[in-house]
N, CA, C and O of each residue as an XYZ file, in Angstrom:
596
protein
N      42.362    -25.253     27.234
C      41.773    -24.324     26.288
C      41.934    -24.901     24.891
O      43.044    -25.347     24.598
N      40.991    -24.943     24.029
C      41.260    -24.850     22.634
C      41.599    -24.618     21.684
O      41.237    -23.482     21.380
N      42.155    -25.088     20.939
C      43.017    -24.093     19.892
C      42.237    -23.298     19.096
O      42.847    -22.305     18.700
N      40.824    -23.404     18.629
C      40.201    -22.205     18.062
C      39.695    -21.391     18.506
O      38.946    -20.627     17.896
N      40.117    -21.305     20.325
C      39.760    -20.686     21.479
C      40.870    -19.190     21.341
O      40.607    -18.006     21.553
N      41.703    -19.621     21.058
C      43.055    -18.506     20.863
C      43.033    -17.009     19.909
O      43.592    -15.922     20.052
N      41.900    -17.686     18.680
C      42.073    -16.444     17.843
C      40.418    -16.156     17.779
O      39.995    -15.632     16.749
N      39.285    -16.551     19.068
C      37.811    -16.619     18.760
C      37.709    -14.990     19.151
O      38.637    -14.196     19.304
N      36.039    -14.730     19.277
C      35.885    -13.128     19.757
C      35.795    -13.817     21.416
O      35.955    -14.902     21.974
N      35.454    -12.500     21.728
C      34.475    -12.702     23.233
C      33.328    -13.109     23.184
O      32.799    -12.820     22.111
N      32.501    -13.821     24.070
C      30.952    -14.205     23.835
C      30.343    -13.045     24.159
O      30.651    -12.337     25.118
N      29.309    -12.797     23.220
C      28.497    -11.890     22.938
C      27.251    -12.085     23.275
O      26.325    -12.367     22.514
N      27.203    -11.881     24.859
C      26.018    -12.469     25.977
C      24.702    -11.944     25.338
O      23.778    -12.756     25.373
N      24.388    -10.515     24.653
C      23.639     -9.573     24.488
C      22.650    -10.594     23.380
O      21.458    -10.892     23.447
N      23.811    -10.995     22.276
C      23.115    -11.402     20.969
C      22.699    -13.011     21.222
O      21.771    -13.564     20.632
N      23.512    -13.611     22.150
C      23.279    -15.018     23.097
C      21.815    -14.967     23.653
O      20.844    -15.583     23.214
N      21.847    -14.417     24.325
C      20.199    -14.179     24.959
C      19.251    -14.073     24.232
O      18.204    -14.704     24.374
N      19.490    -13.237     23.325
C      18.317    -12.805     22.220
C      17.941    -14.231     21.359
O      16.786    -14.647     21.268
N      19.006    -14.839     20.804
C      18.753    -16.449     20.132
C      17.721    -17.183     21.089
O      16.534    -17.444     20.891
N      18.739    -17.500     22.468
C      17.874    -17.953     23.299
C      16.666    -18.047     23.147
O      15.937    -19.031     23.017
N      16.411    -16.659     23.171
C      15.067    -16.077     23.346
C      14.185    -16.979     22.170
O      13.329    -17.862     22.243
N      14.932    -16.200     20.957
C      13.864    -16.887     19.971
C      13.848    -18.732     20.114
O      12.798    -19.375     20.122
N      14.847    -19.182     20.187
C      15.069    -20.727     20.729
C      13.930    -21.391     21.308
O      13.451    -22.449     20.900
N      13.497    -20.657     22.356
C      12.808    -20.903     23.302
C      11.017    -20.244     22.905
O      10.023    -20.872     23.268
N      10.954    -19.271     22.333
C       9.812    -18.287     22.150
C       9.215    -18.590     20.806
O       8.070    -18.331     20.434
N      10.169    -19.177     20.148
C       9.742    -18.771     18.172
C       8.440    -19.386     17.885
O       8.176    -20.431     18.479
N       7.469    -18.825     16.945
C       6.435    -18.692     16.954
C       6.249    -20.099     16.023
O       5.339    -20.925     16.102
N       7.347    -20.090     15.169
C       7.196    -21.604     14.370
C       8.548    -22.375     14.207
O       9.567    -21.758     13.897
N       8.550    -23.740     14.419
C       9.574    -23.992     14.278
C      10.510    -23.644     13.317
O      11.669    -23.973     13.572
N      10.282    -23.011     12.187
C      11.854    -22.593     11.598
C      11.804    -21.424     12.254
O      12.769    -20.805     11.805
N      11.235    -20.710     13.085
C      12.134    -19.146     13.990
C      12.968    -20.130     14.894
O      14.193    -20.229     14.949
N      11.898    -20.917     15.672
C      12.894    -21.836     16.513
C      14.325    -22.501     16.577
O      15.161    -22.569     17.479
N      14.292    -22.941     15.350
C      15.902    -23.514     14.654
C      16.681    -22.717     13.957
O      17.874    -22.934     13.746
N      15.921    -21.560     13.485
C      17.135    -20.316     13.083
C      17.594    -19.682     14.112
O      18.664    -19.117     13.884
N      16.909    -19.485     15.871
C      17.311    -18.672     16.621
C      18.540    -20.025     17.095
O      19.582    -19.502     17.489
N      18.594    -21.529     17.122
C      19.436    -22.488     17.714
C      20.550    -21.864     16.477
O      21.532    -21.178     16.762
N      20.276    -22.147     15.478
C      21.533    -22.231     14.481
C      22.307    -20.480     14.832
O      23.536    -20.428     14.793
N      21.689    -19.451     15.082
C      22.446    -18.433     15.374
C      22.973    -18.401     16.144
O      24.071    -17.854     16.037
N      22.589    -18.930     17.382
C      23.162    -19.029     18.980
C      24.593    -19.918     18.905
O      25.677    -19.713     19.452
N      23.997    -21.341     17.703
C      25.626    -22.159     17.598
C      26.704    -20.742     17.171
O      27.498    -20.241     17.968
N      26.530    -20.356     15.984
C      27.281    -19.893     15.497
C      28.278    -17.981     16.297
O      29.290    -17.343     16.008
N      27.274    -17.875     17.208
C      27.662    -16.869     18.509
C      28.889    -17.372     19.130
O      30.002    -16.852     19.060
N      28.418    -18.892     20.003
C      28.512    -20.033     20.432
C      30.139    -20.395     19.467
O      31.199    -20.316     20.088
N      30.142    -20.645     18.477
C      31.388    -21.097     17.996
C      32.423    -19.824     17.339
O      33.520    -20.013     16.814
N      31.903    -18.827     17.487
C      32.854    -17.093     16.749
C      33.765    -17.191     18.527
O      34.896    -16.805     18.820
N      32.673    -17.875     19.425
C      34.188    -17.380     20.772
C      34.571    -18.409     21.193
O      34.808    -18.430     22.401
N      34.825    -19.861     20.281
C      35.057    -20.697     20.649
C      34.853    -21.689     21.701
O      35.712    -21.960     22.540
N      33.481    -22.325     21.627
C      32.678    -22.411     22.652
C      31.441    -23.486     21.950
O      30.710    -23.065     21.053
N      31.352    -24.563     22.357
C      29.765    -25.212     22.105
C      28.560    -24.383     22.472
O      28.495    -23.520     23.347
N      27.692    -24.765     21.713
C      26.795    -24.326     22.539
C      26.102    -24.536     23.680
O      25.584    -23.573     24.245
N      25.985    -25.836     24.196
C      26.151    -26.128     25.887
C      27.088    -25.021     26.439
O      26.748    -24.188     27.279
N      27.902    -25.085     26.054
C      29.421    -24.270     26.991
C      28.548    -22.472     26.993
O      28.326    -21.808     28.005
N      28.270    -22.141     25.798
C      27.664    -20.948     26.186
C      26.618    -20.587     26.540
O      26.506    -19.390     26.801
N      25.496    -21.436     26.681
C      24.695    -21.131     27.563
C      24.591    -21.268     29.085
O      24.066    -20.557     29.942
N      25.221    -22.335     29.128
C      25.899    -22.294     30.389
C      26.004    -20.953     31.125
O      25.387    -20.410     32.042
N      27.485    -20.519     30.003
C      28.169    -19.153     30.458
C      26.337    -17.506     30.617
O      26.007    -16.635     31.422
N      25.973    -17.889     29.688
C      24.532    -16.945     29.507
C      23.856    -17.389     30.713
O      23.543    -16.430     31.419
N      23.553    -18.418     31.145
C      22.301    -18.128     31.832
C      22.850    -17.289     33.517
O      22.106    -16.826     34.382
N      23.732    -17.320     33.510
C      24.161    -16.193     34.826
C      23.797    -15.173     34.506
O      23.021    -14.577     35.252
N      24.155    -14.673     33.461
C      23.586    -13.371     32.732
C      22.254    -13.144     33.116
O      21.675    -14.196     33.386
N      21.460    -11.970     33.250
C      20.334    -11.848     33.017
C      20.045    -10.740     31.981
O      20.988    -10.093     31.525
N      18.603    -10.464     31.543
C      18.755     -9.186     30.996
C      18.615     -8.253     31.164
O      17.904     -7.985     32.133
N      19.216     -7.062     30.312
C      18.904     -5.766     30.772
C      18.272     -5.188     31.203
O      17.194     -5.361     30.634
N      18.116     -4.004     32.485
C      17.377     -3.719     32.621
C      16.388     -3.064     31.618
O      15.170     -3.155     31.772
N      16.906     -2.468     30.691
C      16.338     -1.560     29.768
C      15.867     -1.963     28.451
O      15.743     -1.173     27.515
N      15.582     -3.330     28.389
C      15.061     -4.274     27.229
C      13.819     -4.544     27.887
O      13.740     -4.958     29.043
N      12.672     -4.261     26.993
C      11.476     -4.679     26.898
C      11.138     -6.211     27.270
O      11.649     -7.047     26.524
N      10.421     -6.634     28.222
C      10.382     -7.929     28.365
C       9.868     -8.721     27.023
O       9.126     -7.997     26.359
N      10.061     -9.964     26.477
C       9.529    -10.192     25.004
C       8.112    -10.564     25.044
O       7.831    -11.021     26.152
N       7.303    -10.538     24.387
C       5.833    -10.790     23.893
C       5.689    -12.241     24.109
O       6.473    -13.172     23.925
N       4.477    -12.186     24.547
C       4.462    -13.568     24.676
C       3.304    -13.904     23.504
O       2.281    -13.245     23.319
N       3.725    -15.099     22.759
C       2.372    -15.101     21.786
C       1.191    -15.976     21.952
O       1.594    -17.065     22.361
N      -0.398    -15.968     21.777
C      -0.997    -16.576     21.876
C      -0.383    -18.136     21.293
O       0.682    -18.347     20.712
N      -1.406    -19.061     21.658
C      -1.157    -20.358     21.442
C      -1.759    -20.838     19.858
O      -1.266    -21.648     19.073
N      -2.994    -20.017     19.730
C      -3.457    -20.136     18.259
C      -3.591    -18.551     17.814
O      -3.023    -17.798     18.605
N      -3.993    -18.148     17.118
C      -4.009    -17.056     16.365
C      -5.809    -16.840     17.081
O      -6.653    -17.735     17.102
N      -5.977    -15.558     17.547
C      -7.316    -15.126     17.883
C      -8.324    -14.925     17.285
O      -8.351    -14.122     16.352
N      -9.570    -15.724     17.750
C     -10.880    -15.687     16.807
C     -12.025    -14.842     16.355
O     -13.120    -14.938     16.909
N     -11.801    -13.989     15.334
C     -12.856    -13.337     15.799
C     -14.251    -13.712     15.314
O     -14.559    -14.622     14.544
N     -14.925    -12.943     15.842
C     -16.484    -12.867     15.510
C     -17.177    -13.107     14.177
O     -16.659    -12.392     13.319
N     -18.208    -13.893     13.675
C     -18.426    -14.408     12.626
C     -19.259    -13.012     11.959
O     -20.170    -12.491     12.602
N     -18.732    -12.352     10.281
C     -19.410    -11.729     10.303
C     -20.955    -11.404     10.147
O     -21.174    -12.533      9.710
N     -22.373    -10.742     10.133
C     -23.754    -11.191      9.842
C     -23.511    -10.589      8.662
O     -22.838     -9.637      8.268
N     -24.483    -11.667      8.046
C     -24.359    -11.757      6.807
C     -25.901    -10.684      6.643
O     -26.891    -10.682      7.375
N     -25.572     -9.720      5.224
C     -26.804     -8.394      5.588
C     -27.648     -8.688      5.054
O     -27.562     -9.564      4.193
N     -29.045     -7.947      5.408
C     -30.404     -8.652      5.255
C     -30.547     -8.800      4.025
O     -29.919     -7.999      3.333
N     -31.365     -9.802      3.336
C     -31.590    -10.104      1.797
C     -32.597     -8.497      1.615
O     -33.308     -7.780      2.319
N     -32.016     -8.564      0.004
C     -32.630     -6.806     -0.913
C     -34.381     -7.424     -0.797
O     -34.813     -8.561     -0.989
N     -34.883     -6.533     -0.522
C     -36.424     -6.766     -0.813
C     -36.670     -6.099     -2.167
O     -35.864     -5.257     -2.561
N     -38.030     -6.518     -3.104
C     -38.370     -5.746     -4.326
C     -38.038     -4.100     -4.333
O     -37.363     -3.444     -5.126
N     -38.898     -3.631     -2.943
C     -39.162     -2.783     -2.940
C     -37.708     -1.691     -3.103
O     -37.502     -0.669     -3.758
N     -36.843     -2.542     -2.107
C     -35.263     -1.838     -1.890
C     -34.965     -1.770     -3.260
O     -35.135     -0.669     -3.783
N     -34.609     -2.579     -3.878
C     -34.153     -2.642     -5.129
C     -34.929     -1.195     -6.362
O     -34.232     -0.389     -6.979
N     -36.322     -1.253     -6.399
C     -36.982     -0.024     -6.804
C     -36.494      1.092     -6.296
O     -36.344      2.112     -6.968
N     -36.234      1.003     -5.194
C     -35.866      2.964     -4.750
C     -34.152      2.978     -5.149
O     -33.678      3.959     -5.723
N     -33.456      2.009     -4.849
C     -32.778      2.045     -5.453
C     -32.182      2.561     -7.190
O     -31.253      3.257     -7.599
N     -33.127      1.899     -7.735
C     -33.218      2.053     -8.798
C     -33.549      3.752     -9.350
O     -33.024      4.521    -10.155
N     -34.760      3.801     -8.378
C     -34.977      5.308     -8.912
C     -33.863      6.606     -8.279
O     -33.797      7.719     -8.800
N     -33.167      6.242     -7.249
C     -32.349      6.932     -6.821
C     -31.161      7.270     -8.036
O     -30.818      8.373     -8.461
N     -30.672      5.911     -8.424
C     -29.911      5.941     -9.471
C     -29.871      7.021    -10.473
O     -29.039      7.895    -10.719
N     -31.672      6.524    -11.273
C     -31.624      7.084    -12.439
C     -31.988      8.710    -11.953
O     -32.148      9.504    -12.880
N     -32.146      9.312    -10.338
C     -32.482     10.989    -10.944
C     -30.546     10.996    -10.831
O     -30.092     11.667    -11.758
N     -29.700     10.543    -10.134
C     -28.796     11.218     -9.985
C     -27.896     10.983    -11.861
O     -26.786     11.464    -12.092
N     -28.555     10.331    -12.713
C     -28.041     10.097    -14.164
C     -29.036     11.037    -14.457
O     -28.562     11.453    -15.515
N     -30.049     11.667    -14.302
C     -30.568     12.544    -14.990
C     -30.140     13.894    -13.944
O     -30.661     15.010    -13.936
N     -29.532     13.615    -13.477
C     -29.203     15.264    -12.790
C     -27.858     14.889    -13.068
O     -27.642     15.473    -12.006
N     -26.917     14.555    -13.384
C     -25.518     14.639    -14.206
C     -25.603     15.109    -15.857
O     -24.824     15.829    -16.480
N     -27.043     14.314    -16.391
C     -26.931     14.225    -17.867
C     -27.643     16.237    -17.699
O     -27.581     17.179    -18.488
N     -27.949     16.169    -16.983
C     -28.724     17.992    -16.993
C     -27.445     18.871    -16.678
O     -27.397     20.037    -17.069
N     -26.525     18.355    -16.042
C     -25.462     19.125    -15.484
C     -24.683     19.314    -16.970
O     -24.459     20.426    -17.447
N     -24.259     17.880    -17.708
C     -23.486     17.850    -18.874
C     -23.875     19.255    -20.024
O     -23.259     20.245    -20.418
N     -25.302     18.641    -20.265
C     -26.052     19.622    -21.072
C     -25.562     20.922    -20.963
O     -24.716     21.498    -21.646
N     -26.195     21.289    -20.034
C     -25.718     22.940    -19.405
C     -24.234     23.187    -19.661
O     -23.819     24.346    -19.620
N     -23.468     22.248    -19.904
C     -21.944     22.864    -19.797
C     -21.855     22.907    -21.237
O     -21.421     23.941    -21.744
N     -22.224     21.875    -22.024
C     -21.862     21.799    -23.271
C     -22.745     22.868    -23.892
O     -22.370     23.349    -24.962
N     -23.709     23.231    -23.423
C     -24.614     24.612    -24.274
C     -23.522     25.685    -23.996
O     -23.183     26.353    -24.972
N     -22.927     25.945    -22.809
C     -21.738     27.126    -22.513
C     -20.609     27.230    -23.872
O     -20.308     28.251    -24.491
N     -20.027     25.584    -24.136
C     -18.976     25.522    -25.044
C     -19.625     26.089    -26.327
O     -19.343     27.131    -26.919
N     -20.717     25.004    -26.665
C     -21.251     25.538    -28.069
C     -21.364     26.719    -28.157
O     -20.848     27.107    -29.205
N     -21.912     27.743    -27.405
C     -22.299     29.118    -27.399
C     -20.910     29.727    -27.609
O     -20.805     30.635    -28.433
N     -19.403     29.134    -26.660
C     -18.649     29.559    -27.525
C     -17.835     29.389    -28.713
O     -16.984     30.107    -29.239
N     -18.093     28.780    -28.865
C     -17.549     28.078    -30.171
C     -18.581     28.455    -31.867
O     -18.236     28.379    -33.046
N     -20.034     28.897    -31.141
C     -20.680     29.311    -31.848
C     -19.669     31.115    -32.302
O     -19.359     31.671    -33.356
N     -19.502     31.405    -30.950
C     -19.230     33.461    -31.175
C     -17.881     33.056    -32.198
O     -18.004     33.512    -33.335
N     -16.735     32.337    -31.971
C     -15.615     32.028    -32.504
C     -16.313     32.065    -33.947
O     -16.271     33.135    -34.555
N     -16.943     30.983    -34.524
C     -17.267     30.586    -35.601
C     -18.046     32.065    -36.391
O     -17.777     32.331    -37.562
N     -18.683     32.636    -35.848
C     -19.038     34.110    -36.403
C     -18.281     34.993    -37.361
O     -18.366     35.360    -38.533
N     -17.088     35.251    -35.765
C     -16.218     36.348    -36.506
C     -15.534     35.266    -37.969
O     -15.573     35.505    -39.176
N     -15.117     34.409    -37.437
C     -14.333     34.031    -38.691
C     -15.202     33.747    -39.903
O     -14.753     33.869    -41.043
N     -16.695     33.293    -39.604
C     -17.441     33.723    -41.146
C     -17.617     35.362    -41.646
O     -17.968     35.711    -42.773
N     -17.275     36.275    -40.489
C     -17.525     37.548    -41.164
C     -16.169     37.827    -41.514
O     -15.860     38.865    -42.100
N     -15.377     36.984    -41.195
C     -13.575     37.180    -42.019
C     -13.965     36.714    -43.227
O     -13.994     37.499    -44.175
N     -14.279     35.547    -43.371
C     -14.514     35.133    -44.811
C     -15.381     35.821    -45.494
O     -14.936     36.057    -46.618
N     -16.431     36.252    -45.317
C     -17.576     36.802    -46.429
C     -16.678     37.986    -46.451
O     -16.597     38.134    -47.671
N     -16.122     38.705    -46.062
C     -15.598     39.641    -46.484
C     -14.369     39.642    -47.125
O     -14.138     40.567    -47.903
N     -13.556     38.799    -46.948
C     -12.209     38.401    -47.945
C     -13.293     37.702    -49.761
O     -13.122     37.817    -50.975
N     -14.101     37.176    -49.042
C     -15.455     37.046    -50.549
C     -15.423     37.938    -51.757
O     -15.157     37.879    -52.958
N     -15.985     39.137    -50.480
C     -16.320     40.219    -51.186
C     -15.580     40.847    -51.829
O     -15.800     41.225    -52.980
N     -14.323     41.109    -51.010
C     -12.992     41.461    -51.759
C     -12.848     40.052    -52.723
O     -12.085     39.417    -51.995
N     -13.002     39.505    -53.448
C     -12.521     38.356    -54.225
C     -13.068     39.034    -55.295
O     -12.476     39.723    -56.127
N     -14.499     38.731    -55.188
C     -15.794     38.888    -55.986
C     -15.751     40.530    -56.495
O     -16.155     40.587    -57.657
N     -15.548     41.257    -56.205
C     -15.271     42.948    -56.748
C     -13.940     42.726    -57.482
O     -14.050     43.028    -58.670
N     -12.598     42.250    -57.108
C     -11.743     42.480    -58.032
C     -11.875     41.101    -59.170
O     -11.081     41.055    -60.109
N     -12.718     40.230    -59.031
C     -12.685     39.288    -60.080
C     -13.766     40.221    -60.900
O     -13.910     39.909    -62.082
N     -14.560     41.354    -60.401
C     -15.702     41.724    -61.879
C     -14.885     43.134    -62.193
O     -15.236     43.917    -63.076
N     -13.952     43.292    -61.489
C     -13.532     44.694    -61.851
C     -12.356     44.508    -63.008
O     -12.185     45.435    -63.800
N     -11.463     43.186    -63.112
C     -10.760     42.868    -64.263
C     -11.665     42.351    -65.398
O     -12.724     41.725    -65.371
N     -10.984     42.768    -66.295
C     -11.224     42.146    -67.878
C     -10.760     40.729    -68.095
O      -9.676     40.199    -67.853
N     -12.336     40.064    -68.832
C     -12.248     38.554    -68.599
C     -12.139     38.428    -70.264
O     -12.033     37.321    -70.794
């Protein structure tokens, strides 16, 4: 036995397998060599090469209750080229066009109508307060002729 065998953990078959896994599965080589470099380091926490623990792993199998892993395509899947949409004819472009301008003249008719609402009130506001003033006027204008100038 080894001497850094004395104070290592237990091998941790669960998280062993799973490296494996990626070891063996990884989609690019750096998953590939990060799942080896994790497995060493499993591999050396219980004092153990990593030959020595896979060894010990492959008796192991896995759980029943783990999802078998994905297997990934070999290239990334192709899809369908998209069609490119039919060129605008004159004509498209004209209805287009006129579509445009009623829905700017049925907004600019909508605007109108709202802003005649405001003005109208803003008109009644503006009323009373000129009949405040002509009448604070009037009171001005009577006691300025009713004193001696």
């Amino acid at each position: 036995m080894r001497a850094s065998a004395i104070n290592s953990q237990p091998l941790d078959l669960d998280r062993l397998r799973k490296c494996r896994e990626l070891m063996r599965r990884g989609a690019t080589p750096g998953e590939r060599a990060a799942g080896e470099a994790a497995a060493e380091r499993i591999a050396a926490a219980a004092g153990l090469t990593l030959k020595e623990a896979l060894r010990r792993g492959d008796g192991v199998s896995a759980p029943a209750s783990s999802p078998p892993m994905p297997t990934r395509p070999a290239s990334p899947p192709r899809t369908k080229a998209k069609l490119k949409p039919a060129p605008k004819t004159v004509e498209d472009a004209i209805a287009e066009k006129a579509q445009r301008d009623e829905r700017l003249k049925r907004r600019a008719a909508r605007e109108e109508k709202r802003l005649r609402k405001v003005y109208a009130a803003q008109d009644a506001a503006n009323a009373l307060l000129r009949e405040e003033q002509a009448k604070r006027d009037r009171e001005w204008a009577e006691a300025r002729g009713a004193s001696p100038a």
